[in-house]
GUDOKOL-351610 format. One record per residue (C-alpha): x, y, z. Coordinates in steps of 0.05 Angstrom, whole numbers, plus 32768, in hexadecimal, padded with zeros to 4 digits. Layout:
N
XYZ
...
END
This chain:
229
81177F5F8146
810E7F6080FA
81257F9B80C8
810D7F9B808A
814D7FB0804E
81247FDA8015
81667FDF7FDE
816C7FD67F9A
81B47FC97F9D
81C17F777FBA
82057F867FC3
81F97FC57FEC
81B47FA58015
81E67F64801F
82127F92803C
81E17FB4806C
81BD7F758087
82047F5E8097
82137F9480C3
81CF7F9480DF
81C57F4180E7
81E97F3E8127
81B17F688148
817B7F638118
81537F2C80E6
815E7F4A80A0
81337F41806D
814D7F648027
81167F7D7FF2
812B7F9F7FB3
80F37FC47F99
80BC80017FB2
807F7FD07FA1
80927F9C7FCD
80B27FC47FFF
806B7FE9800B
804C7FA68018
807F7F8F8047
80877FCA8077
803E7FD58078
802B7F85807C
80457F8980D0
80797F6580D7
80B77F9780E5
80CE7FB8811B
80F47FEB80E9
81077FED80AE
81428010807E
812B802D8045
8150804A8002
812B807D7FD4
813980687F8E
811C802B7F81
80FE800F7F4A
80B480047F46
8094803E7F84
80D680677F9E
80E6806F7FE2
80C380B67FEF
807F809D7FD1
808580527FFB
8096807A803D
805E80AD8035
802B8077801B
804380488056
80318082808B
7FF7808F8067
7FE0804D8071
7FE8804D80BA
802D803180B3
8050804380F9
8093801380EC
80D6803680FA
80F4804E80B6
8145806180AB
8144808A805E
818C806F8049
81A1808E800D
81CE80B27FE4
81AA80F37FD6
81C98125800A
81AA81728000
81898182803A
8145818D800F
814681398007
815981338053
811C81658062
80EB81408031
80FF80FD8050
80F08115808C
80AD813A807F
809E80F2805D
80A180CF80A0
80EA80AF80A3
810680AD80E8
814A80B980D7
817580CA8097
81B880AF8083
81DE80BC8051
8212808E8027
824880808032
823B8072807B
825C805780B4
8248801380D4
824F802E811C
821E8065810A
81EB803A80E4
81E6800D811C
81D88048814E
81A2805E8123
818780238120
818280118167
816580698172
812D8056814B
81128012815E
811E803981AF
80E8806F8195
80C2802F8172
80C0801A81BB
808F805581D2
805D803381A1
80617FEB819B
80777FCF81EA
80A97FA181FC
80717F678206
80367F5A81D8
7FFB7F4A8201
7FB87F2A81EA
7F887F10821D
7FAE7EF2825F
7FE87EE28226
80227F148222
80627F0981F0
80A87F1F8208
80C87F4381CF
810E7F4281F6
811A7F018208
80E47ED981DE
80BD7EC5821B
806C7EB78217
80497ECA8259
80087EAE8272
7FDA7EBA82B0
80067E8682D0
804A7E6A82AF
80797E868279
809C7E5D8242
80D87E71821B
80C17E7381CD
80F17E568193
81077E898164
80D47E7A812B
80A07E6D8161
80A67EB68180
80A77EC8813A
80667EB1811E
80407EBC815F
805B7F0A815B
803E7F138118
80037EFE8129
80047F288164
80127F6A8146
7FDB7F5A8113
7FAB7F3F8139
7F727F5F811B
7F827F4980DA
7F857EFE80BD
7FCF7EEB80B0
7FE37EBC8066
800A7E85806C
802E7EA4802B
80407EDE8061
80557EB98099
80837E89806F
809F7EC5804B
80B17EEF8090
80C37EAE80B1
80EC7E868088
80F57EB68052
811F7E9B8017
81317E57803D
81357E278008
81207DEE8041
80E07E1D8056
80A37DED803F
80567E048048
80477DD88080
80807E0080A7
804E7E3580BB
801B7DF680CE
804D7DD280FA
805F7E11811E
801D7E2D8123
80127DE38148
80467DEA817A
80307E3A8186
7FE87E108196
80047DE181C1
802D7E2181E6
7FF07E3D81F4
7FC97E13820F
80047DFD823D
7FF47E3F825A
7FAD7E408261
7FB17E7C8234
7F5C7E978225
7F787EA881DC
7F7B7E758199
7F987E6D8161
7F647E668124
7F6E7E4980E3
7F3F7E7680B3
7F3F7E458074
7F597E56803A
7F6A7E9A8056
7F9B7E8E8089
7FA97E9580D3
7F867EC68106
7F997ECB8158
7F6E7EDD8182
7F437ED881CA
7F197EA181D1
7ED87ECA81E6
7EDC7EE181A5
7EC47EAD8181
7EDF7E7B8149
7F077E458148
7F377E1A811D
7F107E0980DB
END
């Protein structure tokens, strides 16, 4: 599962994703602008959020995020403690408030409360035609066989899952993917998106990948038309 890290202070989001990277794939942002694309963009299953932060603060990301349709799990972490910021976080659509300092054990618990009531929306398997994706154990399910996925594989084929109404960059999927990997090369999504192919068709699955050109990358049932361009 991946959480996204919304903190203006490195040391501090560093600090976080290290308690959390045992469970979780961190990814750190450290201002509101990009932080409002990320957690709306569909690629996290939660996401920890602080509310000063340069460029749109937390309150005004969180309430434009919900706004927007945004349904992603979000922990306010913060240092402001009156119960009238605790009540307006809530009211904004946070799932949980903690304050700092905080203790490891109990930002872990939170954590794993919220992604549980994430559950009740977004199921264990993504399904998609006679295709369904494991979340647990990575696993891709057709009408007839399963195959385990690689890591990057289940990945990229969740994304596109989750957003399957909507046509998917490469910019995106090598951002969420391989993030700052300094070895992470454009043809990375391309090679991968080849072996998801490949996966697919293994399993007689009705539903395609399609390349939209210049655009970017699209899944979805055959009967619906397209194809790789």
């Amino acid at each position: 599962m991946r959480v996204l890290i919304v903190e203006d202070n490195r040391r501090l989001a560093e600090s976080i994703r290290d308690i959390l990277k045992h469970w979780y794939d961190c990814d750190i942002c450290g201002d509101g602008n990009s932080g409002y694309f990320l957690l709306t963009d569909g690629g996290y299953d939660a996401a920890v959020l602080d509310l000063m932060l340069p460029g749109m603060d937390g309150i005004t990301l969180l309430k434009k995020a919900r706004k927007s349709g945004c349904s992603v799990p979000v922990l306010i972490l913060t240092a402001k403690s009156e119960i009238d910021d605790r009540v307006l976080g809530l009211e904004s659509g946070a799932d949980y408030y903690l304050t700092k300092p905080f203790d490891m054990q109990e930002l872990l618990a939170v954590m794993k409360t919220i992604l549980r009531r994430r559950g009740a929306v977004i199921p264990e398997c993504l399904s998609l035609g006679n295709i369904s994706l494991n979340q647990a154990d990575y696993t891709l399910n057709g009408p007839e066989k399963s195959i385990r996925l690689g890591k990057k594989e289940y990945d990229l084929l969740r994304i596109l899952l989750v957003n399957r109404d909507m046509v998917v960059s490469k910019e995106t999927l090598l951002s969420k993917i391989w993030g700052s990997d300094g070895e992470a090369v454009d043809n990375n999504v391309e090679i991968y998106i080849s072996f998801l192919r490949k996966k697919l068709e293994f399993l007689n699955a009705d539903v395609v990948i399609v390349t939209i050109r210049r655009l970017g990358y699209r899944i979805m049932e055959k009967n619906g038309g397209g194809g790789r361009e």
